[in-house]
C-alpha atoms as one frame of an Amber mdcrd trajectory, in Angstrom:
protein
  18.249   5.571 -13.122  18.051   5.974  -9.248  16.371   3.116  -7.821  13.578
   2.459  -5.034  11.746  -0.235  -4.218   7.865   0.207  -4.638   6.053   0.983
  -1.797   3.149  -1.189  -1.772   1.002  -3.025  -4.147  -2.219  -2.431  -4.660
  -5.458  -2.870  -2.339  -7.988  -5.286  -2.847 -11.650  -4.252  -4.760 -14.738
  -4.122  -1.670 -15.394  -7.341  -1.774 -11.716  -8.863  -1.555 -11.173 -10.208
   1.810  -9.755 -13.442   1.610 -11.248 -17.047   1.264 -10.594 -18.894   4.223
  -7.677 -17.928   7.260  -4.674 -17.147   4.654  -6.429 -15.654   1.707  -6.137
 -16.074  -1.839  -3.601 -13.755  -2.096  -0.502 -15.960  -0.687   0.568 -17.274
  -4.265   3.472 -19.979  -4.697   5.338 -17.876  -7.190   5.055 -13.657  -6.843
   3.015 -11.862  -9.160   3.684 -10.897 -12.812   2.981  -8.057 -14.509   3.465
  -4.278 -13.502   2.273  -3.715  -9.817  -0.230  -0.770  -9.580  -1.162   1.583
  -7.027  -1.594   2.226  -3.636  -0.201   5.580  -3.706   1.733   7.765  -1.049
  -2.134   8.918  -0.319  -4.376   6.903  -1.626  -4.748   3.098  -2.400  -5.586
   1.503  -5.874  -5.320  -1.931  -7.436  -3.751  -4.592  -9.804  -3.836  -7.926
 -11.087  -2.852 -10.904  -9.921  -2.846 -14.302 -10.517  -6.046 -16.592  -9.082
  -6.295 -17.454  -5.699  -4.255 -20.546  -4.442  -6.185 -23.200  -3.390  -4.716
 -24.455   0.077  -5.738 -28.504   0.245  -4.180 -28.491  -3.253  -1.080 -26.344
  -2.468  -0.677 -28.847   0.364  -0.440 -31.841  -1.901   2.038 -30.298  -4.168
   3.873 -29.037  -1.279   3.644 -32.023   0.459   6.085 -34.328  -1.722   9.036
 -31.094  -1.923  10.896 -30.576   0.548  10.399 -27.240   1.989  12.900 -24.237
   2.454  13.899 -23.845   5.791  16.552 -20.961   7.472  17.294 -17.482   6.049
  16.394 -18.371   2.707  13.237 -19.740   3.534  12.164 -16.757   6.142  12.645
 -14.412   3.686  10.473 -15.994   0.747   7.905 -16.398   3.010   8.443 -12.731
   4.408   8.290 -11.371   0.915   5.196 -13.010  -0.326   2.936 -12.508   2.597
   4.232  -9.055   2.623   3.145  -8.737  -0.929  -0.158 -10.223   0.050  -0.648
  -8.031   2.691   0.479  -4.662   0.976  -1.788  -6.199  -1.848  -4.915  -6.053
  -0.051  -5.276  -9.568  -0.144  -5.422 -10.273   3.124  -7.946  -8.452   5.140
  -7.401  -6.396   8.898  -8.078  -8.552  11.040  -7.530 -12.284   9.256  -6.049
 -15.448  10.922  -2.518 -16.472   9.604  -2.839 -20.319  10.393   1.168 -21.284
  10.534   0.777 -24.958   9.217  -1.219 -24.125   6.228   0.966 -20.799   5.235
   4.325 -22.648   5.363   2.721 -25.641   3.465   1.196 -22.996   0.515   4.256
 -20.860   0.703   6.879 -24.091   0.837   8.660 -23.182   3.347   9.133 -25.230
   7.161   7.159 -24.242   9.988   9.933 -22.607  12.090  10.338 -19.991   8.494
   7.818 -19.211   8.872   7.128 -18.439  12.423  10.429 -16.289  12.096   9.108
 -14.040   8.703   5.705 -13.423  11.022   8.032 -11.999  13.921   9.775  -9.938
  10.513   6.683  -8.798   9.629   5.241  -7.808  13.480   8.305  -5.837  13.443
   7.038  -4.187  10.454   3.563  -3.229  11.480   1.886  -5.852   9.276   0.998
  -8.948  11.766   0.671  -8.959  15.070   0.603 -12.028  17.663  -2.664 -12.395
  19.766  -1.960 -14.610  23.132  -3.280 -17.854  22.980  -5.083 -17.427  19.216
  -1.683 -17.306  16.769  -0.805 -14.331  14.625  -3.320 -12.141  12.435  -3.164
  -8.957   9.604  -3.094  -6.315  12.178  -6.242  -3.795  11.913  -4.692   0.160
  11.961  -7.274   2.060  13.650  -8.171   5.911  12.385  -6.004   6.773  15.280
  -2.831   5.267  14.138  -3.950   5.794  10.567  -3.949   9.595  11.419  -0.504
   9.322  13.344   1.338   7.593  10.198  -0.100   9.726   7.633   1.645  12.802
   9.737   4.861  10.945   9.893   4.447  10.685   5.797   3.735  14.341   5.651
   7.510  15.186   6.970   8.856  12.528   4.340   7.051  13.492   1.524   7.767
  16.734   2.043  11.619  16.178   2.250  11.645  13.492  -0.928   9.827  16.679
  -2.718  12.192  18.817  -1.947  14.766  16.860  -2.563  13.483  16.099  -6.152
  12.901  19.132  -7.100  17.028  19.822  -6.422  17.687  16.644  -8.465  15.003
  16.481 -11.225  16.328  15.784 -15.071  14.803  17.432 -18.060  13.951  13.655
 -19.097  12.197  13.068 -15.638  10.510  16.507 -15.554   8.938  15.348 -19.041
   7.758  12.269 -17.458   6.037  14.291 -14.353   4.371  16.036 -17.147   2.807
  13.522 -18.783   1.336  11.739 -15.500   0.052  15.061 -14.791  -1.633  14.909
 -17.824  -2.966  11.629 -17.453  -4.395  12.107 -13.892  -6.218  14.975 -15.483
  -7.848  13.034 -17.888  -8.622  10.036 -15.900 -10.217  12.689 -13.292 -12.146
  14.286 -16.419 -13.509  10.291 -17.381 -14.546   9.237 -14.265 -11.798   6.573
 -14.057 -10.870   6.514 -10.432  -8.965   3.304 -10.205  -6.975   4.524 -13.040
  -6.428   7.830 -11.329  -5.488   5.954  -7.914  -2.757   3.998  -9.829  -1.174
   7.160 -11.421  -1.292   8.606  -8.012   0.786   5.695  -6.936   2.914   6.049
  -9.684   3.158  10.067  -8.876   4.325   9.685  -5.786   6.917   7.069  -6.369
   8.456   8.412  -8.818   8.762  11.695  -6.535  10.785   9.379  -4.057  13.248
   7.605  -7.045  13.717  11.366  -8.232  14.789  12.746  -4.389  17.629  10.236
  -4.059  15.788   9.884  -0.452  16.641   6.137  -0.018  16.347   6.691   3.940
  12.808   8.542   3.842  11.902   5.858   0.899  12.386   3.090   2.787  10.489
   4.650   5.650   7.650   5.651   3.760   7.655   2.539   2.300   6.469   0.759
   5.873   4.771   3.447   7.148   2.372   2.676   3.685   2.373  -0.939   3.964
   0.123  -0.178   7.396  -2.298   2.331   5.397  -3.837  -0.101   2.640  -7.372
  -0.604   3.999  -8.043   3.194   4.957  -6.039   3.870   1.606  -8.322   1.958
  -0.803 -11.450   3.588   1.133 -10.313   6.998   0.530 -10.074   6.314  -2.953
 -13.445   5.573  -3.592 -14.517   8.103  -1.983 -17.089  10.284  -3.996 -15.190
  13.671  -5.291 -11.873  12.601  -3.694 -10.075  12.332  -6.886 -11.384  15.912
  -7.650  -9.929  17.092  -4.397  -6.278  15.921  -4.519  -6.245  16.194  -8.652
  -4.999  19.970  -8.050  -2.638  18.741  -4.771  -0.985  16.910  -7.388  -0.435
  19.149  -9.811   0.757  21.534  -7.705   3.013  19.189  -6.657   4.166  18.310
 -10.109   4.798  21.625 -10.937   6.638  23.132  -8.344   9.375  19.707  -8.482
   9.370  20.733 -12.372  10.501  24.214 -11.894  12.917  22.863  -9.283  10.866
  25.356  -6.337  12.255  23.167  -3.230  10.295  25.073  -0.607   7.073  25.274
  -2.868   7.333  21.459  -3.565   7.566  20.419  -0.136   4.916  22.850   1.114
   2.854  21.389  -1.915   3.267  17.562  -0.563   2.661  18.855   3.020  -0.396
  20.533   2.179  -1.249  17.565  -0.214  -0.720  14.933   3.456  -3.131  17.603
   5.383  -5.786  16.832   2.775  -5.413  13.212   2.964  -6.007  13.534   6.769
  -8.870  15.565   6.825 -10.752  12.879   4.299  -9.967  10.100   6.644 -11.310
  12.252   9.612 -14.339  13.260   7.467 -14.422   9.389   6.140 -14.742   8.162
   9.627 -17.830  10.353  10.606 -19.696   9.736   7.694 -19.269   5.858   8.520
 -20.179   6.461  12.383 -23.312   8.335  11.259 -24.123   5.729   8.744 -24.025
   2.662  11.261 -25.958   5.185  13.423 -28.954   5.359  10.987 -28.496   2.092
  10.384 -29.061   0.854  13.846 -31.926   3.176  14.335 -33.681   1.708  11.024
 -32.577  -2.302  11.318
């Protein structure tokens, strides 16, 4: 079967920023289990294993000798990415060097280098004279990427809907089915993590590895906004027939109709983060006029 890597993991619940200044979600060993959702659009969640606890990662750490070069940068890349992408590390949070390559067993100068990796990637970003942080994506930026995703998504649905199987078709069929009745239940996690699923499989259909692997970082930067969106009331309602009318047109192998489907689908997704971001400005505004 054509492979591609997953975009993202899934974002953390409301209340999941991190315990102290690396979060809970840095774990010594990656997660098990299937990863769910954050979609192409909109975020969702999984499970992980509990929080690491740093003063007793640091003992354990302390007596091993750490991994240090290439090998070392990219463990320590790959988990904090994961953590990141996971929504276990909030916007915004304080990536202390000492105690990340201590949890994560790597050496300090590892470390330092799979921060600069992930700065190139959109994910950190290096504040003078306070160390590196999660970087925050404004609406702005979050408005910009999501446009850049609209001209990808529309390509990888194209392109599927060229490629698409009679076994692959069937399986499009049966999320669509499932989205339906998680929209139907009231189940919008679950919906959020077939949406995730949706939309990667759309990619691993195209054959797109360029425009996967591009949509795959553009993502990793949308988690916070992502997971927002998809708790919004009626949201699932809204993109439930975006979907399907994506589904459909990559099933009857309609190239034009499936990437105007996805593009109309990305349009959408902006417009809720536009509408999102009022209703939050007028709630802080009645806020501040009541407190």
């Amino acid at each position: 079967m054509r492979a591609a890597r997953d975009e993202t993991s899934a974002a953390a619940g409301p209340g999941g920023p991190a315990a102290g200044p690396t979060g809970p979600g840095v774990h010594p060993h990656p997660p098990s289990g299937p990863e769910a959702p954050q979609d192409g659009s909109e975020a969702s969640q999984h499970g992980s294993e509990p929080g690491l606890d740093l003063a007793d990662a640091s003992r354990r750490a302390g007596g091993a000798r750490r991994l240090a070069g290439a090998a070392g940068r990219r463990l320590a890349a790959e988990r904090l990415r994961r953590a990141i992408l996971g929504g276990d590390m909030a916007p915004g949070q304080r990536l202390v060097e000492e105690e990340l390559a201590g949890t994560l067993g790597v050496t300090r100068a590892s470390l330092r280098a799979a921060l600069f990796d992930l700065g190139a990637e959109g994910l950190v970003e290096r504040i003078p004279n306070r160390g590196a942080r999660v970087r925050p994506v404004t609406l702005d930026e979050a408005v910009a990427i999501t446009e850049c995703r609209m001209a990808l998504e529309g390509l990888c649905a194209a392109k599927a809907a060229e490629r698409v199987t009679e076994p692959e078709a069937e399986r499009l069929r049966q999320i669509a089915g499932q989205m339906e009745r998680s929209v139907a239940d009231g189940e919008p996690l679950k919906y959020s993590a077939l949406n995730h699923e949706l939309h990667r499989l759309v990619r691993e259909i195209s054959g797109q590895t360029v425009a996967a692997g591009l949509l795959e970082r553009l993502n990793g930067q949308l988690v916070r906004h992502q997971f927002q969106l998809s708790l919004r009331p009626g949201r699932p309602q809204a993109s439930l027939p975006e979907h399907l009318a994506i589904i459909a047109a990559i099933v009857g192998r309609r190239p034009a109709e499936a990437e105007e489907a996805a593009r109309r689908h990305l349009r959408s997704v902006i417009a809720a983060l536009l509408d999102q971001h009022v209703d939050q400005h007028e709630l802080d505004q009645h806020e501040e006029e009541t407190g």
